[in-house]
Every structure is written in structure tokens, then in C-alpha cells.
DRENBA-64830 format. One record per residue: x, y, z of N, C-alpha, C in turn. Coordinates in steps of 0.02 Angstrom, whole numbers, plus 50000, padded with zeros to 5 digits. Each point is the difference from the previous one (the first is absolute). Last residue first. Example, Ala and Ser with C-alpha at 12.3 -4.5 7.8 and 13.67 -1.06 7.14 Angstrom:
residues 2
506424988850354500425005950003499615005550037;500154971449996499555005950000500455006050000;
This chain:
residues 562
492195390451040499955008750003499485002050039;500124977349987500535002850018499955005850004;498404988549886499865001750056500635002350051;500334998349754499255005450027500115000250061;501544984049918500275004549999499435007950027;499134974149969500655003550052500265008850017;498784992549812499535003450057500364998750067;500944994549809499905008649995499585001650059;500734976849976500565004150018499765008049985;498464983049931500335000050066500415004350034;499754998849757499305004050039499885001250073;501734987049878500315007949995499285002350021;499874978150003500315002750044500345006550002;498564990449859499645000250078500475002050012;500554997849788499735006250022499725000350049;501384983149954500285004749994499595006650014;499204978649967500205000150071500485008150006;498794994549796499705000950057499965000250058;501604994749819499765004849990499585003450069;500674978149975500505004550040499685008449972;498554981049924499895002350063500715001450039;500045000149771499305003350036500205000250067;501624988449889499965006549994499525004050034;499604975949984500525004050059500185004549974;498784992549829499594999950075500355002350029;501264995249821499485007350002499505001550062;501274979649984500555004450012499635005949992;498824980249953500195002050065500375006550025;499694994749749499345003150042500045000250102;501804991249858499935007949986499425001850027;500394977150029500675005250024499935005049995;498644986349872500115000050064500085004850036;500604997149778499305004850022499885000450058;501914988049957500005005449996499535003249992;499654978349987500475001550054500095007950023;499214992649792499374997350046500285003450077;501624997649814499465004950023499335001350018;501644982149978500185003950046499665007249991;498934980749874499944998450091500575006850019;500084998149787499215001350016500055000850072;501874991249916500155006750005499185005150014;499844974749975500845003250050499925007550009;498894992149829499634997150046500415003550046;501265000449813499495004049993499514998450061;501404983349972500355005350023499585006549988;499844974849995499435003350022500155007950023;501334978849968500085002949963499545004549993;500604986950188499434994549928500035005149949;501185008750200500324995849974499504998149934;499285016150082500465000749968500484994249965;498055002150168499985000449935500495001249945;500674997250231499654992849970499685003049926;500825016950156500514997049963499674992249954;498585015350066500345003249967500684992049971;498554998550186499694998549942500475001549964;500665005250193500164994149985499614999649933;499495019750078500715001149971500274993650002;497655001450082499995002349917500824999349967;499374981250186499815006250025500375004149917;499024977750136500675003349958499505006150000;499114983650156500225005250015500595003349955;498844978449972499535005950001500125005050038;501574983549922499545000749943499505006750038;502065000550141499644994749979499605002749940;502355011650114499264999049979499904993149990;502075005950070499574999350031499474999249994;502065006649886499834991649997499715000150072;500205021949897500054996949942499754991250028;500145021450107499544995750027499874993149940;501775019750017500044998850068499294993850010;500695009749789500474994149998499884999150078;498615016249900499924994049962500594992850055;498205027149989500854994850028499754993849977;498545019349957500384999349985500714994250024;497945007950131499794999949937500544997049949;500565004150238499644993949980499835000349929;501285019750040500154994250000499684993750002;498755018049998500455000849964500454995549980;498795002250200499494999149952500424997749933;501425009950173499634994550038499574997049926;500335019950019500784998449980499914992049997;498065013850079500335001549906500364994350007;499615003050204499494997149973499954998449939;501675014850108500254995150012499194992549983;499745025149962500514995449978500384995249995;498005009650124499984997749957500535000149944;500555003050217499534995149998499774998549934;501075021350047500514993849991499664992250008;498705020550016500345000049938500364993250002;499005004750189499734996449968500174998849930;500595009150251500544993149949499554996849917;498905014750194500775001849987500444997649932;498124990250101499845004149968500695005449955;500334981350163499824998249946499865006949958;500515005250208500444995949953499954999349937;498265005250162500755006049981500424999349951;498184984750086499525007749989500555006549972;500634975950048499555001249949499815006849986;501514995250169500294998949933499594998049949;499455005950224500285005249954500194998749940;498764985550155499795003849945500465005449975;501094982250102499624998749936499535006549972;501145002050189500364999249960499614998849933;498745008850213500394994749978500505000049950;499405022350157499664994849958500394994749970;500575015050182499504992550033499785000349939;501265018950001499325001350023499634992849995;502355002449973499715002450052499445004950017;500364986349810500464996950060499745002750056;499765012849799499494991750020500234997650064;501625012649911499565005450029499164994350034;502154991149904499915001350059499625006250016;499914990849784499914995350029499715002450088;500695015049836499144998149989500044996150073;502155006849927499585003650059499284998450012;502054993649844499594995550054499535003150032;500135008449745500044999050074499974995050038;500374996949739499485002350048500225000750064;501234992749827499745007449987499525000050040;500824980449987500715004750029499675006349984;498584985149925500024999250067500535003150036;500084995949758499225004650014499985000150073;501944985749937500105005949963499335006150013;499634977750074500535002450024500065005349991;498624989849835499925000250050500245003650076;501044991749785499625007850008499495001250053;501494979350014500285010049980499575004750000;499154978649975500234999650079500135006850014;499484994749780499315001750048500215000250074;501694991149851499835006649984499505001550037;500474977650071500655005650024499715006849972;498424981349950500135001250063500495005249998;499414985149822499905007949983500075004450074;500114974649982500415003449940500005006550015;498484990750116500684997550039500475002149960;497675000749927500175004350051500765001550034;499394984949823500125006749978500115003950071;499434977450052500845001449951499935006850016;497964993450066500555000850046500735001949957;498114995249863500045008350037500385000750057;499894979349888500345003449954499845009550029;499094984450127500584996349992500375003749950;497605000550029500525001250043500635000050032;498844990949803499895006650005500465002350048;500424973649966499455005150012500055008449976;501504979850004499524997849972499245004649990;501534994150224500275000749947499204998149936;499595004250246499945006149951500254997549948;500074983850177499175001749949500035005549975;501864993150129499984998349918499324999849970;501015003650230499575007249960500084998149940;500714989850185499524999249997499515004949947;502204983749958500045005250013498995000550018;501304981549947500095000850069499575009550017;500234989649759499434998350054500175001450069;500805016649819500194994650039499374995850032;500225018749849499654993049970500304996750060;500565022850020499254998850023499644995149975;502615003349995499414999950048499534998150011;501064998249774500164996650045499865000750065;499185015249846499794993749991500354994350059;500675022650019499384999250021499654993649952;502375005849960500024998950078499194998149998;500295007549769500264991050046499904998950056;499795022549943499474995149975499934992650005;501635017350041499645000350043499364996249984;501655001649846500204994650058499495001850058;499595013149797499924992049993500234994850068;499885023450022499514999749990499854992549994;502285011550079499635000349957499254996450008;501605012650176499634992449990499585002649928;501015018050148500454995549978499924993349974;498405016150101500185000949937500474998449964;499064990050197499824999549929500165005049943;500585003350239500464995149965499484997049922;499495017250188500605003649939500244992949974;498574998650192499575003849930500375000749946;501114989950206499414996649957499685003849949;501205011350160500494996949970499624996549951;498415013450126500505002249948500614997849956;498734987550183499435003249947500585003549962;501214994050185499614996549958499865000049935;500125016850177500775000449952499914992349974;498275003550125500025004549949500565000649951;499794986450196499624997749951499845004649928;501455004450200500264996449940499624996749964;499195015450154500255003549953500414993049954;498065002850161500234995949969500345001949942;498815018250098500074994650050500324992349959;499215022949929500305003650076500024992850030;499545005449725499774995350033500465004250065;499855006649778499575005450057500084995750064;501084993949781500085003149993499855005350087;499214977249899500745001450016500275007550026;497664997049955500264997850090500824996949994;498905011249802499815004550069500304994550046;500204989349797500615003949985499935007650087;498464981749973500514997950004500785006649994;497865000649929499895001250083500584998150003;499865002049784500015006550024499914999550081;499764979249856500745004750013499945006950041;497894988049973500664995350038500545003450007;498155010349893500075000950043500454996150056;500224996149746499925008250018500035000750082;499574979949899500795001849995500015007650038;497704987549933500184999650056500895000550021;498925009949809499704999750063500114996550072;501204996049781500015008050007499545001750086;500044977349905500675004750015500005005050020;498034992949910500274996450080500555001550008;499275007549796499585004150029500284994850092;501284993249806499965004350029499605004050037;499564978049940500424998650017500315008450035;497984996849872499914999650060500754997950069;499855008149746499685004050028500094997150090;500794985449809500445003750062499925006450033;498444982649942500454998350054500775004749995;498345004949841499604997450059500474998350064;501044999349772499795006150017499665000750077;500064979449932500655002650009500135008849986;498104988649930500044996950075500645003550025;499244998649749499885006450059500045000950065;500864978349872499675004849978500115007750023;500854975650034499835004950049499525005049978;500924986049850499574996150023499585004750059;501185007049766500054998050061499464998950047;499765006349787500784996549998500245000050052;497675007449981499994996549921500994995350010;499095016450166499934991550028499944997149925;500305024149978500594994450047499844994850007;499585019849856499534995650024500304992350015;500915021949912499795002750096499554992050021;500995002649779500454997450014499625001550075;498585005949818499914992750031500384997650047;499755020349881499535000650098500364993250009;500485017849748499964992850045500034999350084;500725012449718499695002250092499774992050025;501685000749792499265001750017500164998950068;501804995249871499935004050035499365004950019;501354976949920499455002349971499975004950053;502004988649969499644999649926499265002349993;502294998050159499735007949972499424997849947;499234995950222500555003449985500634993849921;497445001250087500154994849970500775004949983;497815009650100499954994049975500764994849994;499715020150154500125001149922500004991950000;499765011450214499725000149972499914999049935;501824998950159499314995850016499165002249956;502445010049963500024993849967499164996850051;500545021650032499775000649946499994990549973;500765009450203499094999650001499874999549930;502354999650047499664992750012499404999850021;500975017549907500114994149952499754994550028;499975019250132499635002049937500094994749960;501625000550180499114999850022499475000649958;502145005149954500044992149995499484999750047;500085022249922500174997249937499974989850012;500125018850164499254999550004500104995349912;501965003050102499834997250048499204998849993;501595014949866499974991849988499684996850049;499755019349996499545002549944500314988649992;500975012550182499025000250022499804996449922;502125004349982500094995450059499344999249984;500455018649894500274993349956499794994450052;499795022650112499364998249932500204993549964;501675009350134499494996050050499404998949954;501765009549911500104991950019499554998850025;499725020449949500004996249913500284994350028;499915017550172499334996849973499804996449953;502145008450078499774993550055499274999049976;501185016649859500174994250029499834994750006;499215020850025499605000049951500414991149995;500775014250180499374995249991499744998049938;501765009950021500234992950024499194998650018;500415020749890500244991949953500184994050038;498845020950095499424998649931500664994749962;499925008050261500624998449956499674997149944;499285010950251499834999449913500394999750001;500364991050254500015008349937499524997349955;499514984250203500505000149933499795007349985;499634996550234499645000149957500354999349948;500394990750267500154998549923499605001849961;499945004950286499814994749941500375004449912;501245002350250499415002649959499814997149965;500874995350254499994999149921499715004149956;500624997950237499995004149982500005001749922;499684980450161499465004850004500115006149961;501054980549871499915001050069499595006350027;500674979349804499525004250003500045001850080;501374984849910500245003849931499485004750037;501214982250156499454999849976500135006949965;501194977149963500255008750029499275000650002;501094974949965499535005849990499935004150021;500784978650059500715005049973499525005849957;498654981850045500335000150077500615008850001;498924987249792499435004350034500435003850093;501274985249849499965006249980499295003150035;500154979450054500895002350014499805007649980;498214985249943499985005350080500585002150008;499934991449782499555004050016499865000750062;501414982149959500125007749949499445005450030;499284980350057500535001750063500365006149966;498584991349863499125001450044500845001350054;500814988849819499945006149973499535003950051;500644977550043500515004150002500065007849970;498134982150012500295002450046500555005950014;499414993649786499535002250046500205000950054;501194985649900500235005749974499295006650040;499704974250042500815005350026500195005649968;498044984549971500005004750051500575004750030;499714982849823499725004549979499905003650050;500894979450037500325005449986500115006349966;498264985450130500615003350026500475002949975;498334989749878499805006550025500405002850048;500554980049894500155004649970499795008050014;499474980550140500575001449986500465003849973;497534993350012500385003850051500775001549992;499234987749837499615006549990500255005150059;500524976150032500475004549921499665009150007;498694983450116500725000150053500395007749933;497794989249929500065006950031500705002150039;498824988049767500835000250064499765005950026;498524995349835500014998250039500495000650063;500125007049760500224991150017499744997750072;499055020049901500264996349895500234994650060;499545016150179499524998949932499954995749957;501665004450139499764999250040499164998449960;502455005649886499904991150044499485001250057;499965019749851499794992449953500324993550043;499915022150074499284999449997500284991849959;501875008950074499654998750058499254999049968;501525006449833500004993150046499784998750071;499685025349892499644991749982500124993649999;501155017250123499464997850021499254994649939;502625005949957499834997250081499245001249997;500344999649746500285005950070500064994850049;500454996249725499664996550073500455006950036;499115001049727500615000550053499724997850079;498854997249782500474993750025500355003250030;498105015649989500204993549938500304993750034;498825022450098500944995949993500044996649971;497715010550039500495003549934500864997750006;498154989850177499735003849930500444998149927;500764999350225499534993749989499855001649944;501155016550100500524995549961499424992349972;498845017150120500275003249942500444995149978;499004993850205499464999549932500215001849941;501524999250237499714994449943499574998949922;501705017550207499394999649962500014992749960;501985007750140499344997450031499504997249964;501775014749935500254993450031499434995150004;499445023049967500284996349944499894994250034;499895012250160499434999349961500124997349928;501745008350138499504993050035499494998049952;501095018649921500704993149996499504995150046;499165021250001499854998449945500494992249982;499965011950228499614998349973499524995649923;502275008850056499904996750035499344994749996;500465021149900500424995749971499924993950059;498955018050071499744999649948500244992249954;500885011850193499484994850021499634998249924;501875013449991500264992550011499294997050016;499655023649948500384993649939500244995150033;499155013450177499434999849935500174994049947;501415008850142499774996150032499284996349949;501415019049929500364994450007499704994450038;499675024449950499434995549973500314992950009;501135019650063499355003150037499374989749975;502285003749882500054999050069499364997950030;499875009549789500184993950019500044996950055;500045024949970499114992549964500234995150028;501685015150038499565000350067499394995849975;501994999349873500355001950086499435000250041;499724996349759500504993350021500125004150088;498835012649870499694994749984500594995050046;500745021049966499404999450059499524994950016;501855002749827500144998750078499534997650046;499305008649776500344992950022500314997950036;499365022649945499334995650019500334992450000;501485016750101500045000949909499344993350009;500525021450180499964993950012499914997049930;499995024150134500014996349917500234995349990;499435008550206500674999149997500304998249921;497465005850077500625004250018500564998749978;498764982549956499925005949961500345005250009;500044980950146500394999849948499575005749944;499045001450204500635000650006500574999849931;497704994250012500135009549994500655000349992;499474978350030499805002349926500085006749998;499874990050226500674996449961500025002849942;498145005050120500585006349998500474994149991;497954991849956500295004049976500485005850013;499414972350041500095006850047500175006049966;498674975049965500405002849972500155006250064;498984975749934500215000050046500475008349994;498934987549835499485004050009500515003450069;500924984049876499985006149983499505004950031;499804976550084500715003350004500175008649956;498124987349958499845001750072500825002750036;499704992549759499755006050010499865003650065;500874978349976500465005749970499615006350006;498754979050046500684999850042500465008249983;498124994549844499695004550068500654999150063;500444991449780499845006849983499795001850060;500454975549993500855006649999499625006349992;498114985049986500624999650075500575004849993;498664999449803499705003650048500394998650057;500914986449830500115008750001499645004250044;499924973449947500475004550047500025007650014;498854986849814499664998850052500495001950073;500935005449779499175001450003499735000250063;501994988749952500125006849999499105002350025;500164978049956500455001550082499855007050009;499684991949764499355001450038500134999750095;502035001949842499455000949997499445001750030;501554984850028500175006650025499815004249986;499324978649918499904999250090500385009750011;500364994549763499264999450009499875000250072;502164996149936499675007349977499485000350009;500694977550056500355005350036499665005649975;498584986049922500634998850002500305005750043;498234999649783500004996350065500874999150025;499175012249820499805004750080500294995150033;501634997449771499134999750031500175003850057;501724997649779499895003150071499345000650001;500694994849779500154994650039500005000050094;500255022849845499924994549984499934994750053;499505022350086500534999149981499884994349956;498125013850103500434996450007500354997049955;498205013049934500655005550062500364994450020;498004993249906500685001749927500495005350039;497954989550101500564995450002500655004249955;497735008750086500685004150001500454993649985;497854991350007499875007049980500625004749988;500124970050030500035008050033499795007049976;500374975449984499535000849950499745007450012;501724986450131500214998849941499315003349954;500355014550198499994993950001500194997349923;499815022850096500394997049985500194991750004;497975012050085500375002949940500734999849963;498324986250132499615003249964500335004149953;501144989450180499834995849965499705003349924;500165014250194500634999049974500104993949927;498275003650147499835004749957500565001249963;500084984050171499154999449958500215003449918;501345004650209500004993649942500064998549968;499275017050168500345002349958500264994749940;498444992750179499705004449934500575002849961;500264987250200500074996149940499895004149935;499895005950239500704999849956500014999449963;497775012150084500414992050017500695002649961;498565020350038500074993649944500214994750023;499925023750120499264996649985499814994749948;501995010350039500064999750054499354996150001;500705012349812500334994450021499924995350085;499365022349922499624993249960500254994550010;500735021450092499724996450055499794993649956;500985018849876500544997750049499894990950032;498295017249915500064996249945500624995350031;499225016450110499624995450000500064995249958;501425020350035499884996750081499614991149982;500135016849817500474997349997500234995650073;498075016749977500034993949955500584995150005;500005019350118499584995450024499934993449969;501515018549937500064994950037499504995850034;500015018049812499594991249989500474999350056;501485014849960499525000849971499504994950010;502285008150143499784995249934499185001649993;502205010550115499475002749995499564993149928;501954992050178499995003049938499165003249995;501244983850151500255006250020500075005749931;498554979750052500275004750056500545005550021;499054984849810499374999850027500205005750079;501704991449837499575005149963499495002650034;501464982250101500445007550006499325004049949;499534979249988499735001750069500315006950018;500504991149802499414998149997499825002750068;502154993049971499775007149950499465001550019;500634981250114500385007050011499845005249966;499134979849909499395002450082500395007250025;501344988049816499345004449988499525002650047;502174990850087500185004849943499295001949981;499544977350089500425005150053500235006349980;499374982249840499365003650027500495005150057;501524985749881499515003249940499545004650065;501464988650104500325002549965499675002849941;499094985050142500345005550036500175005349956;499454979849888499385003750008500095004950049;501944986249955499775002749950499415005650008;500644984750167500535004750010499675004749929;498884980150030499935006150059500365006649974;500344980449881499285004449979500035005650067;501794985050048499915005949924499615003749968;499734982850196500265006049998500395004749961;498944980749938499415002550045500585008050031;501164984749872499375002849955499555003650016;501594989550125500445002649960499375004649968;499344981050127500375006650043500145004649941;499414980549893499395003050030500035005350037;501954986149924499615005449935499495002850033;500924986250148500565006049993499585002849940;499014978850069500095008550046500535005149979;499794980549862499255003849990499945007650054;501694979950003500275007549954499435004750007;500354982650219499715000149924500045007449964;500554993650234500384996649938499894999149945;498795010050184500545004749976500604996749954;497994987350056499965007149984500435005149987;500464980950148499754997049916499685005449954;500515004450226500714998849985499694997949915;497935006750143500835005849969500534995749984;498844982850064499255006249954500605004149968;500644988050197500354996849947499575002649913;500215007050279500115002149921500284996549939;498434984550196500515008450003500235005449956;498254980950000500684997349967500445008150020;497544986850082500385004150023500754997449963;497524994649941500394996050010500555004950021;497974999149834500025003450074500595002050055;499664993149744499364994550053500225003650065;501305010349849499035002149986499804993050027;502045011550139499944997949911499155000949995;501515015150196499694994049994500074998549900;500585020850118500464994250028499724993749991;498925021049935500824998349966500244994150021;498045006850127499614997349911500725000349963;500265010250200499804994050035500054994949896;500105023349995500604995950019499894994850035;497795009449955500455001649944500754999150012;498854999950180499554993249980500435002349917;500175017550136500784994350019499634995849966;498785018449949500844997949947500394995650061;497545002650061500134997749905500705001649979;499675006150241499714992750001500364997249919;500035024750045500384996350029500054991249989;498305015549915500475000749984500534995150021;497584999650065499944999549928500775003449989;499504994650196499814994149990500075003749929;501075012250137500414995950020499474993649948;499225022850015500624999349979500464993749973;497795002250165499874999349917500814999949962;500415003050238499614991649958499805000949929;500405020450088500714995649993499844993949982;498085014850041500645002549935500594994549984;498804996650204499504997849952500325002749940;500865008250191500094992249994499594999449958;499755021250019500624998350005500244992350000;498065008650076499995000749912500584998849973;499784999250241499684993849952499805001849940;500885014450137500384996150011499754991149938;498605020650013500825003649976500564991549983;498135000050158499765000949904500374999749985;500505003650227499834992849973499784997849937;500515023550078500684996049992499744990549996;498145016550011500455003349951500514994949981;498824995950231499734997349938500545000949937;500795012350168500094993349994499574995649957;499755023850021500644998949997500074993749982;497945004450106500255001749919500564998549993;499864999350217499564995449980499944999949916;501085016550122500524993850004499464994649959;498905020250037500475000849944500474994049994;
């Protein structure tokens, strides 16, 4: 048994160093080489902060801050309130079609950024289908236009953050204030709210990074308003400067940052709302607050399938508005871009490697932080490390890994330029959620598997195939989804890494757009979204199927017990 034991703790031990190195070569390494890349000019040349001091002396940063966190603050302030509604209908209301209304929520999730745009362009643009709702002399493009399609493409984050907080419920808090005839608006402000508070700040949090951050939507539909991060695409792109670029990505990293420390302060000062003696939450009938929550949540679903519908409708119509015949030609890509169909191709193959090989990296990772009996600060490591990309936008994490992995000193500059290289990013991007849920599926499992193995001399490893894993398989294929999903769709984390033959469909997007190829554009994001949807129906299946082995499992558990 000592003899097991110890093998066990030499795996253990060396999966554990091998987590941290990977950590340390695709995170750690690319943001000091990203403050290394501040302190220098563009022949190379070490000028300390003299990048930031000439940067922050220019007006351009204060309009670009100002703007970038206004749109934020704005698109908080619009979507945060509807996901609240929107997610309060789905849980604590007898709603009708919730299934439907679960899925329609999710569309957004299976689009790139850019699509809301697209379609924004399409309808309130200067030649717009709805232009005559806007005001005189008032266009899409432009501040109104980025908060907007922000809204759109934000709302599934705030709707599943909130709804997981409402879901969080105890119904004898609700008996109670009934008994005590409690006036329904107290009860909202003394025990909803409350009960959901972790929910709304992570939500608002979330949705303020993701603004901040994003590139493709203000690229699009901002006109002439400058964010922080599209001056980071245009002095690293449009002038080359990469010192500047870094530079500005530093200070596109400070509000982020500072919103990813908001969010553990309050995660930290969190009550837990669900205890053994909980009861779960059924809503009464109430035929006018549901009837209600079903005429917003029907308006939401009905606008959300309305700017997915405009921008499947503009890839097909000859010639928006002067000729509105049917038409294949805009899907026939290599006619206006060079990539063609290739870029589809590569970003089939960009997510199918993410997803596959992300999936089982994190999840061991998240078992031997979690299970490890021997190198514990390598674990408290692994975990400090996992949680820091979500404080790292996408674009500066993108800088760091050009300036790395182009180093000639460096020995791993035969990936820059490659495939592999843009599936390390994503992996490294998307690392902390898959870290969680991971974690999160592993706190539900017994240690006992382990030390029952243990002391019957079987290895570690096989338990954690033959137990574990199996165990863990729902959450496997979500974190494969989640994984897929994002490669398919992200734009600003691999924006200045590709090469000609690794762009990929949501860079197309933006390039057809620019040459004015905007019908093309919007071809390509639903190309994207068939994608996405046909993957996403697959993994239904096979959770479907894991669901019924294991309730088949568990009955014949339950047979041979009796």
C-alpha cells in the first residue's frame, strides 16, 4: 500500500509541476513580456515609462477612458434590470414556453459580438428598415449604436449570473412573510433582493468587463467614437506600435482589473442563502404577475430572435434596400475574400482543439488542485494562477503572446504564427470558468472514492478514470461546450495572432466589413451560428444520454441494494 501510495504522490506531484509550468509559459511569461513591451520604443531600445507618461498626455486618453466607461456604465444600466426581470420570470413565476424562453436567452451566446452590429446596421442604419424610429439627424453608428448591440450580446451573462442567484431560494423565508402578511414589496426588497445580491453585482461586474474589453462591436458600429480598446487595435494593426499598444493595453487593464477585485470583495461578504434545512422555492399562481413577466419576457425573446432574423435576413437579399430578391451569392465568400471558406475551416478546427484538448487539461488540473495529499503550495499555485485571466482582457493578453512567443530568444517561437498558438490563447483565456466548474463538480463528489481505492492498493489514476471521470461526465461535456463556443466566436483574444492561413470566420467578419462586404459579414456570422447551434444540439444529445445511463445506473444501484 506504501508502494501505491507513493507512486500516486509522484504523479500527483508531477502533474502538479507540469500545471504550473504550463501556467507560467502561456500566462505568466506573456503579461510581464507585456510590461517588459511598455518600457521600451519600437526599435527596441529600453525608455522606462516614458510610453505611459506620453499617453497619458494626450487628450485622445481621456475621451477614449471616458467613452469606454460610459458605454460600460450605460449597457449596466440598460441589460442588468432586463436579465433581473427576465431571469426573476424564469424562477420565480409560473411562466409558460419556459423552455422556449431558456433557449432563445442562449442565442446570443452562439453569435460572435459582432452579429448584434451587423444587424443593428441593417436596421437602423442610414438606409435602415426601422430608420424612421430614430430621431432626426440621430444615426446607429456611435455611442447608441455600441450600447446597443453590447445590450444584446451581454444579456445571456447577466441572465444566467442572476438567475443562479434567484434560483438560490428558501421557502420558509416566503411562508414566513405570508404568515406575517408581509406587503409584496417588502418582500421583494427584504428577502428577493438580498437572496439575489451576489448574483447582481457578479452580473454588473461581469457585464462592465466585457464591455470595456470588447473590440469588434465599437469596430463595427462606433463610428468616430474612440474606445480604449480600439486604440489598442489601431496603434498595433493601422501603426504597427507595439510599445503604445502595450501601453494602452495597460490601461485598458485597469478598470477590469478593478472590477474581477469588486467581485471577490463581495463574493467574500456572501451569506450562504441555501442550508441543510432549506426548502426549495415553488412560486404561488398569481394569473397577473405572471401573465406580466410573460409579456416582457415574450418582448425580450421576440427582440432578440428579431436582430438574429435581420442579420439572416440581410445575407440573403440581393442588394439591401434596392433589390430584395433571394440570393446564395453573399455565402460565396472567396468571391470578396480571399480566405474564403478556409476561415470557417479554421475556426471549425480552431474550436474542435480547444475544446478537446481544454476540456481534459482543466478538469485534471482543477482534480489535483483540489485532491492533490502532496505539494500543497503548488496547488495554492494552480488556483492563484487560474483566477487571473479573468482579469486580463483578451486584447492585452494578445500582445503579451506576440511579444513572447515572437521572441527569437524564445524556444517556442516555432508556434508564433500557427494554429497552435491561437488554441493555447483560448485555452489560457477560458482557463478560470472551466477551472470553477470543474472544482464546483468535484466538491460534489466524495473523497471517499479516493480513500476507499487507497486502501485497497488501487492507483490513483485508475480511480479517477473509472470513478471520477465518469462521475464528472455531465460537467465534462460542458465545459467542452463552453470551450467550443468560445473558440467559435471570439474575436478580440486572437485578433493580432492569426496569420493568412490561420484567420479564422469572426476575423473574416470584421475584414469583410471593413471593404464594405457587409451583407458577406453578416453571411459569415451565420455560418457561425449554424455552427454553434448544430454543436450545441449534439451536446444536448449526448447530456441527454449521459443522463439516462446514469439514472439507469443509479436504479440498478438502488435494485441491488434492496
Amino acid at each position: 500500500m506504501a508502494h501505491v501510495a507513493s507512486r500516486d504522490d509522484h504523479w500527483m506531484r508531477a502533474g502538479l509541476a507540469l500545471t504550473v509550468a504550463g501556467l507560467v509559459v502561456g500566462l505568466v511569461l506573456p503579461l510581464v513580456s507585456l510590461f517588459w513591451l511598455v518600457m521600451q520604443d519600437r526599435d527596441g531600445a529600453f525608455v522606462g515609462l516614458a510610453n505611459l507618461a506620453r499617453y497619458l498626455s494626450t487628450p485622445q486618453l481621456a475621451t477614449s477612458a471616458v467613452n469606454s466607461v460610459l458605454i460600460a456604465v450605460l449597457t449596466v444600466v440598460i441589460v442588468v434590470p432586463i436579465a433581473f426581470v427576465y431571469a426573476y420570470a424564469l424562477t420565480r413565476a409560473r411562466l409558460p414556453l419556459r423552455g422556449l424562453f431558456h433557449a432563445v436567452a442562449a442565442v446570443p451566446l452562439l453569435a460572435p459580438s459582432v452579429l448584434p452590429a451587423l444587424a443593428l446596421i441593417y436596421l437602423f442604419g442610414n438606409q435602415g428598415f426601422l430608420r424612421f424610429l430614430l430621431p432626426a439627424g440621430e444615426g446607429i453608428y456611435g455611442l447608441g449604436g455600441i450600447v446597443a448591440a453590447q445590450v444584446f450580446y451581454t444579456f445571456p451573462h447577466a441572465l444566467v449570473l442572476i438567475a443562479t442567484g434567484l434560483a438560490a431560494a428558501d421557502a420558509r423565508l416566503y411562508e414566513a412573510a405570508t404568515a406575517l402578511r408581509t406587503p409584496a414589496w417588502r418582500v421583494f426588497w427584504t428577502i428577493t433582493l438580498p437572496g439575489a445580491r451576489y448574483g447582481v453585482v457578479s452580473a454588473i461586474v461581469v457585464v462592465f468587463t466585457e464591455v470595456v474589453t470588447d473590440f469588434g462591436i465599437a469596430k463595427i458600429i462606433g463610428g468616430q467614437v474612440p474606445v480604449l480598446a480600439t486604440d489598442v487595435y489601431k496603434q498595433v494593426v493601422g501603426q504597427q506600435n507595439f510599445p503604445m499598444g502595450a501601453t494602452i493595453g495597460l490601461v485598458l487593464l485597469l478598470p477590469a482589473v478593478a472590477a474581477f477585485w469588486v467581485d471577490r470583495w463581495v463574493q467574500r461578504r456572501q451569506v450562504a442563502l441555501i442550508t441543510a434545512r432549506a426548502v426549495p422555492y415553488h412560486p404561488p399562481v398569481n394569473p397577473t404577475r405572471d401573465a406580466v413577466l410573460f409579456g416582457i419576457s415574450a418582448l425580450v425573446a421576440l427582440t432578440i430572435l428579431a436582430v438574429l432574423g435581420m442579420a439572416a435576413w440581410a445575407s440573403v437579399i440581393q442588394y439591401w434596400p434596392y433589390n430584395l430578391a433571394f440570393t446564395w451569392r453573399h455565402y460565396h465568400f472567396e468571391e470578396v475574400d480571399a480566405a474564403g471558406w478556409s476561415s470557417v475551416g479554421n475556426t471549425l478546427t480552431l474550436a474542435l482543439w480547444s475544446a478537446t484538448i481544454g476540456t481534459p487539461i482543466t478538469f485534471l488540473a482543477a482534480w489535483l488542485a483540489d485532491r492533490a495529499r502532496v505539494a500543497r503550495g503548488a496547488a495554492t499555485a494552480v488556483r492563484a494562477m487560474a483566477m487571473v485571466p479573468l482579469a486580463v482582457p483578451g486584447l492585452v493578453l494578445g500582445i503579451g503572446f506576440i511579444f513572447f512567443f515572437n521572441a527569437p530568444w524564445n524556444p517556442l517561437n516555432f508556434l508564433y504564427g500557427t494554429m497552435a498558438l491561437l488554441v493555447l490563447n483560448t485555452i489560457v483565456r477560458q482557463f478560470p470558468v472551466s477551472f470553477l466548474t470543474a472544482t464546483t463538480a468535484l466538491k460534489g463528489i466524495d473523497r471517499e472514492f479516493e480513500q476507499v481505492s487507497a486502501s485497497l492498493k488501487v492507483p490513483v489514476s485508475r480511480t479517477l478514470v473509472r470513478v471520477i471521470v465518469p462521475l464528472s461526465a455531465q460537467t465534462l461535456v460542458n465545459i467542452w461546450m463552453f470551450f467550443f463556443l468560445y473558440a467559435a466566436t471570439t474575436l478580440s483574444a486572437i485578433i493580432f495572432l492569426y496569420v493568412p492561413d490561420t484567420k479564422t470566420a469572426a476575423i473574416a467578419i470584421i475584414h469583410l466589413e471593413e471593404t464594405g462586404a457587409t451583407a458577406s459579414a453578416a453571411a459569415m456570422a451565420m455560418v457561425i451560428v449554424a455552427l454553434c447551434l448544430a454543436v450545441k444540439l449534439l451536446a444536448l444529445v449526448v447530456s441527454a444520454w449521459i443522463d439516462g445511463t446514469t439514472s439507469a445506473w443509479s436504479r440498478q444501484g438502488r435494485e441491488g441494494t434492496g
